[in-house]
N, C-alpha and C positions, 0 to 999 in steps of 0.2 A: 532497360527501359522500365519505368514504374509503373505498375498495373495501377489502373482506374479505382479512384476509390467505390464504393458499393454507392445507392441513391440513398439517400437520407430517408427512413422511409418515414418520420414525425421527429415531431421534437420529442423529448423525455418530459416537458408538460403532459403531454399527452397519453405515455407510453401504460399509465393505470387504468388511464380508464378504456384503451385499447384490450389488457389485456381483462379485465372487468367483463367485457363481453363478448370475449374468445373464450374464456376459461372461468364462469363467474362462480363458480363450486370449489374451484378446484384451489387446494391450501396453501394461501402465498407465504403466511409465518407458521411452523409446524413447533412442538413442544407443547406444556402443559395446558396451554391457554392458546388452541389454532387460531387465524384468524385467514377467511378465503378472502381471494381476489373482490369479491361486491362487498364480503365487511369492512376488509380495508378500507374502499370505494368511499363507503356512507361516512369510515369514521374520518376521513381524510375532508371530503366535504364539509362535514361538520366544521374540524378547526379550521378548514378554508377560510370559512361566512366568520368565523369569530375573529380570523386575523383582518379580515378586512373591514369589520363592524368595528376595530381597535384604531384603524386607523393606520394599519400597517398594511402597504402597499406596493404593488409593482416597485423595485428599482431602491425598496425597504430593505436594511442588512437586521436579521434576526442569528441571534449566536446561540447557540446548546452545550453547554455543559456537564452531562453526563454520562455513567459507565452505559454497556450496551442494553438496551431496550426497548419494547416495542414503541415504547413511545416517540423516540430518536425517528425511525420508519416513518411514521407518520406527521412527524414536523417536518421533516425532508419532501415528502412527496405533496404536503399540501403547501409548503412555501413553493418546489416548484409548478404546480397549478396556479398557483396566484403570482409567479411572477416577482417572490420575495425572494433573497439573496442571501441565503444560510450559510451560516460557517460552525463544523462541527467540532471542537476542540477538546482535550483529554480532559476526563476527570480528575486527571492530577495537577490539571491547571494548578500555579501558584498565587495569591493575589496581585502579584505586581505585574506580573504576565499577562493576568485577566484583564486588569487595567489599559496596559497597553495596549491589548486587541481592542477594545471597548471604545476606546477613546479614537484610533486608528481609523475604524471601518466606520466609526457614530452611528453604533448599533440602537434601533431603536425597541428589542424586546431581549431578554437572555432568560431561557429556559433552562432551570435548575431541577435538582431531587434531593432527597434528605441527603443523602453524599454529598453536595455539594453546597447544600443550602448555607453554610458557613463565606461562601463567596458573594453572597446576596448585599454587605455592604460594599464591596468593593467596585457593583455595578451601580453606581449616583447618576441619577438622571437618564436611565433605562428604566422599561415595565419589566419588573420581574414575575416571572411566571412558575409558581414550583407545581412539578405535575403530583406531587406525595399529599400535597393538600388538597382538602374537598374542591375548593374556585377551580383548582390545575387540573385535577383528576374530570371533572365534569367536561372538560374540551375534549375527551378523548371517548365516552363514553359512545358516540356514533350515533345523535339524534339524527332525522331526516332534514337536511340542505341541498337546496339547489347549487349546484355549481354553478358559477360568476364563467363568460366566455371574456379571458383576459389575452388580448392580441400579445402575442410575442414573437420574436422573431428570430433566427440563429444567431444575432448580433448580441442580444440578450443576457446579461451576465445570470448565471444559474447559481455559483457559487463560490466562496472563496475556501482554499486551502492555505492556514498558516506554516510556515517553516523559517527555520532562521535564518536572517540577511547576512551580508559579509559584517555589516555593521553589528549585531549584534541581536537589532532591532526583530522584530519579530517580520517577515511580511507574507504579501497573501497573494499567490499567485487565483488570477482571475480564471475562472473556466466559465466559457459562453453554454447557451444551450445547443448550439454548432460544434462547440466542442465535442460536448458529451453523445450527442445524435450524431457523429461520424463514427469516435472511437469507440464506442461500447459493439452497435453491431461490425464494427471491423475486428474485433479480438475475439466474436462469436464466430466470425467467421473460420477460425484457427479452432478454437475448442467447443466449439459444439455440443455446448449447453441443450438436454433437453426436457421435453415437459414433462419428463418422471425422474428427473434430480433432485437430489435434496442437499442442497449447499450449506458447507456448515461453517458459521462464521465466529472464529475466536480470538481475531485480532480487536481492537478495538474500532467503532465507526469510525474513529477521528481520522483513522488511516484511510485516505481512499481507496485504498487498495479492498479493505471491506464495503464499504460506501457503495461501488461499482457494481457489487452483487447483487445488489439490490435492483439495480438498472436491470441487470441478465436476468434476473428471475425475472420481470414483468415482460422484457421481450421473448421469454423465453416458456415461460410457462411453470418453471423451474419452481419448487420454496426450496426457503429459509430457515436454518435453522441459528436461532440466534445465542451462540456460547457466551463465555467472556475467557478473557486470558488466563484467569485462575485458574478454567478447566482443562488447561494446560499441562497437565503431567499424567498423574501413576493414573485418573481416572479415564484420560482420553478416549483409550480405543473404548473401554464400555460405550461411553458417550456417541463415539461411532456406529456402533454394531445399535446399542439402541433404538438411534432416531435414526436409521437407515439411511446415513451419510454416504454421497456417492462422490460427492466434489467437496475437496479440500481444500481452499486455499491458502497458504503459509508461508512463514520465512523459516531460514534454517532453524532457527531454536525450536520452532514447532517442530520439526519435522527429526531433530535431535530424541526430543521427546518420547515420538513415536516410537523410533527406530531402539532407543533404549527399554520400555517397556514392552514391545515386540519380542526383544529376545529374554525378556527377564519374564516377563509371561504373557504371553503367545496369544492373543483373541481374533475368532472368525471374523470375519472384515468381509463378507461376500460382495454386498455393495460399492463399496468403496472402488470406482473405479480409474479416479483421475486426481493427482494434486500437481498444482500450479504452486509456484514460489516467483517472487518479488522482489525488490525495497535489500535484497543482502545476497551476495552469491553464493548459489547453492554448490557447496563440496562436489564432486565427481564419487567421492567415494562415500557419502550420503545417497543420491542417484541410484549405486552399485547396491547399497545393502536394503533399499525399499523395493527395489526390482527382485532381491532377491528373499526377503521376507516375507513380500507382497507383491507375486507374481504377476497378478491379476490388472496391476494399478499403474496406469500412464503416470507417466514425473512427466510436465511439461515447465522449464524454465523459461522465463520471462526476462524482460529487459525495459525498465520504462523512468521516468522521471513524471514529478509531480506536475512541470509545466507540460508537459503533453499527453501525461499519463501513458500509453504504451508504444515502446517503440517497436521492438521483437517479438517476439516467440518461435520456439526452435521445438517442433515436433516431434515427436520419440520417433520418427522412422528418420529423421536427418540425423540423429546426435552421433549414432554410429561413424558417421562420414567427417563430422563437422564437432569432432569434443570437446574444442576450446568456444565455440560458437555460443553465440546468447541468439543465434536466429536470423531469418529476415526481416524484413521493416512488413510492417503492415501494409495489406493494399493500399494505395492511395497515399504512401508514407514517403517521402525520399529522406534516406541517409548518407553521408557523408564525410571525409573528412578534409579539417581545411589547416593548412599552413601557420604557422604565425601571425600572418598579416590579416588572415581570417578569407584566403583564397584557397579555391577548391585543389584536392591533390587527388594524382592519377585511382585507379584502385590496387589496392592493395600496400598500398603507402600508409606508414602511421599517422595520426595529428589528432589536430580537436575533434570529436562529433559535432556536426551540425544535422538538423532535423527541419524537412520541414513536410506541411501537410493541414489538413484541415482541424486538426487535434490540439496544432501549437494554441498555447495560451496569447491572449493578448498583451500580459506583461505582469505586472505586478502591481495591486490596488493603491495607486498614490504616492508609488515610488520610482518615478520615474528615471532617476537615477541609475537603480538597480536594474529598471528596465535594461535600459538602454545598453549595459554590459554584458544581457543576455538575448536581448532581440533585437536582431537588425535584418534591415531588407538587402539581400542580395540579388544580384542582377535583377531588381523586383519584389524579389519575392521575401514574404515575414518567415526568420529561420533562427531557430532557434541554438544558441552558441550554447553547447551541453559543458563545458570545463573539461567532460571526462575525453580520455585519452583513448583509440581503439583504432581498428582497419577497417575496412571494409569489400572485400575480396569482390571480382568481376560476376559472380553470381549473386552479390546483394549480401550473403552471410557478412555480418558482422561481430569481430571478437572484442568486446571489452578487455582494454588495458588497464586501467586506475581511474580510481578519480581524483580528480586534481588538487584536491582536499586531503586525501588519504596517504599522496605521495611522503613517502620516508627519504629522508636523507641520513645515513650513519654512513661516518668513516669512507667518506668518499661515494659511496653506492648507494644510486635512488633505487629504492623499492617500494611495492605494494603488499604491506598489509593483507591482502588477501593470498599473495602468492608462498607466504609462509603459513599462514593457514590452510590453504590448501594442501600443501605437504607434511600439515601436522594429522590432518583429516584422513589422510592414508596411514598413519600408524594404528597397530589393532587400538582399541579399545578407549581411542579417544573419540568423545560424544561433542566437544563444544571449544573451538579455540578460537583465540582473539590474540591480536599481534599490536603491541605499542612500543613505543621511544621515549625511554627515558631520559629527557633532554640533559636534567641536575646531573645526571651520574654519568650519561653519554653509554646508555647501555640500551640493545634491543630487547625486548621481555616480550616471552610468551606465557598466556595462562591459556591453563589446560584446566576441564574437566574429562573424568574418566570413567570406566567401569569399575576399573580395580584399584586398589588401595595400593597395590606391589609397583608403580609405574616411578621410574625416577626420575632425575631430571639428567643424568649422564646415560641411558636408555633411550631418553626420547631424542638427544641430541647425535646421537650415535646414529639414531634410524634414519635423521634432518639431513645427516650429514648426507646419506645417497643420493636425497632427491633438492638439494638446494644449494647453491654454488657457496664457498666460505666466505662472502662478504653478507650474505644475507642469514647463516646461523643465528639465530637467538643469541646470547650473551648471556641469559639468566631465563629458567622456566619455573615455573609457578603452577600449583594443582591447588583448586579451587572446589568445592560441590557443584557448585553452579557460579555460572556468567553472570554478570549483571545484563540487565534487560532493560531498553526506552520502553515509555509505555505503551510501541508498538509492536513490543517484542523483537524487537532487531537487537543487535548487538550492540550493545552501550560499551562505548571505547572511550568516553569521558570517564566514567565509574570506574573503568580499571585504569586510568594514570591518578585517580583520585587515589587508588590502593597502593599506590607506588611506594609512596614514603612511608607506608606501614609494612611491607615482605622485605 
């Protein structure tokens, strides 16, 4: 039976200036430049009054274009005060991309920085707003405004996340302010965020998955400390142990990172008490060597997609019982899996995931199409058709199989990508692997990053051979320094079929 979801207790309009007068001292962005809960408060109202003296309004799409900073923060939370419709997109946006998005959503402001000010023609017929210049900089400065009382409702679109369509096309999955006011405090309910955490975030905004933090620190009381991806390597743990980081949250390469400078030299971590991972699956023998480098620190792995943002999480006292598991559904979440025809199968039977719950998205901005392939109403009810493959056992645990995109075909035998990674993750001293199909040559390749230089490719195949049946062996391996990386730090597995025809 699925347990009741929690009560919505405000929308995430709301959720600043709730905690503004719970905690109005207390430091919601921490690093060189703090800013507390009533500064944010003032500076947020500020650009409120100025997006809406612009002309930009309720049910208005504004886009941002830049790497991570404070300033990103405060377009987010005073678009959603006002009822405007953000979309946060990477700094490596390309022009033809930006375009696309631009043109798509008929964004009516895009907020740029000297990084990106180089995309400022390719926004025609948008106000551009660069925050590096005096006009830009002065919005953020935190003169006294009254905040505007702007009716909203859960139906209210809050904001669009871009990802790539089957077509090509760029689209944007919708999330309501009912969205975000279900799921945020349903995942607090699992990890228990509290008001002496210091969250440290080095994915980029663009990724919701950092985005979301920002939600748990104002319900939570919780700061922010705001990294960027670069501070991703040999400097990490400093950066940790510094700014008295207690919550991490990351995909595997971060957490590669760590686990590599960890043993190569060793920094007190006393804080640090929790990371979460996301967006890539986390190794089991990652899990194994942060538990055992860093005693101290909950691994809580996650399970979620952009249209509903989270499905699971699996607790560090179930993982014991449950090692292939990505978790139970959140309260208030039903999961499922359904047959080919898109009908429900008993438990513990394989098939599609379907999701459904207060969290699903409403579909996809304008592409109704795309909708329609991934949301439909079953007996009723709006549910969401995941692609990916998994079980779902009679206690609700659910195991991710594949996604349905990632599925390999060689030589007669469908495989996942991650199940040969996973068993390259258990050889000593490999930090980073990625599994592709070379279609031209009809060979599987794996690339390896390592610790050691001595590692060969009839060694690692040797060690494959124990734990992965002979249709799914590698065919050719490959040692790299490093992975390629998206700009969310996930593992880019276009960039390594890009390296194909050069190893």
């Amino acid at each position: 039976m699925t347990a009741q979801p929690p009560p919505l207790p405000s929308l995430p309009c709301q959720w600043l200036a709730q905690a503004t007068e719970r905690w109005p001292e207390r430091v919601l962005v921490s690093g060189s430049t703090p800013l507390t809960f009533k500064e944010t408060q003032t500076r947020v109202n500020h650009l409120a009054a100025w997006l809406h003296a612009q002309g930009i309004q309720k049910g208005d799409r504004v886009v941002v274009v830049m790497p991570n900073r404070v300033e990103v923060l405060l377009i987010i939370l005073a678009a959603l005060q006002e009822g405007v419709i953000f979309s946060i997109l990477s700094h490596q946006m390309q022009p033809e991309g930006l375009q696309r998005i631009l043109t798509q959503c008929e964004a009516k402001a895009v907020f740029l920085d000297a990084s990106t000010a180089h995309l400022a023609l390719t926004a025609d017929g948008c106000a551009i707003i660069s925050v590096d210049e005096e006009a830009g900089r002065s919005l953020f400065e935190g003169r006294e405004a009254t905040p505007r009382a702007v009716p909203l409702t859960a139906d209210d679109l809050a904001f669009l996340v871009f990802t790539s369509g089957s077509t090509g096309t760029p689209r944007g999955v919708m999330l309501t302010h009912g969205n975000v006011a279900f799921v945020s405090p349903a995942i607090q309910v699992r990890l228990k965020y509290q008001a002496d955490d210091c969250i440290g975030i080095f994915l980029p905004l663009a990724f919701d998955y950092s985005l979301y933090q920002l939600f748990y620190a104002c319900l939570t009381g919780a700061s922010l400390f705001l990294g960027r991806p670069e501070m991703v390597g040999p400097e990490l743990p400093k950066i940790l142990a510094r700014e008295g980081i207690t919550i991490l949250p990351g995909v595997p390469t971060v957490f590669a990172a760590l686990i590599k400078m960890q043993r190569f030299r060793p920094a007190e971590l006393p804080r640090l008490r929790m990371i979460t991972n996301t967006g890539d699956h986390l190794p089991q023998a990652y899990i194994q060597q942060i538990q055992e480098l860093l005693p101290q620190v909950q691994v809580v792995p996650m399970f979620g997609l952009t249209e509903c943002k989270r499905v699971s999480i699996i607790l560090p006292e179930e993982m014991e019982t449950h090692l292939d598991s990505v978790g139970r559904p959140l309260d208030g979440t039903t999961v499922f899996t359904v047959d080919e025809h898109g009908q429900p199968l008993p438990a513990g039977e394989a098939g599609e995931l379907a999701i459904q719950g207060p969290h699903v998205s409403p579909g996809y901005w304008q592409s109704p199409e795309e909708t329609a392939k991934r949301f439909r109403d079953l007996d009723g009810v709006h549910t969401l058709f995941t692609g990916d493959q998994g079980q779902v056992d009679s206690q609700g645990f659910i195991t991710f199989l594949s996604r349905s995109d990632f599925v390999i075909k060689h030589r007669g035998t469908r495989l996942s990508p991650a199940e040969v990674e996973e068993a390259a993750y258990a050889v000593p001293q490999v930090v980073a692997a990625g599994c592709v199909k070379d279609d031209r040559r009809d060979l599987l390749c794996l690339f390896l990053s390592t610790t050691h230089d001595h590692m060969n490719e009839a060694g690692v195949l040797t060690a494959l051979a124990t734990r992965l049946e002979r249709g799914k062996l590698p065919d050719r391996v490959y040692f790299l320094p490093e992975l390629p990386r998206t700009s969310n730090q996930k593992l880019d597995r276009k960039a390594l079929r890009n390296l194909l025809p050069q190893v």
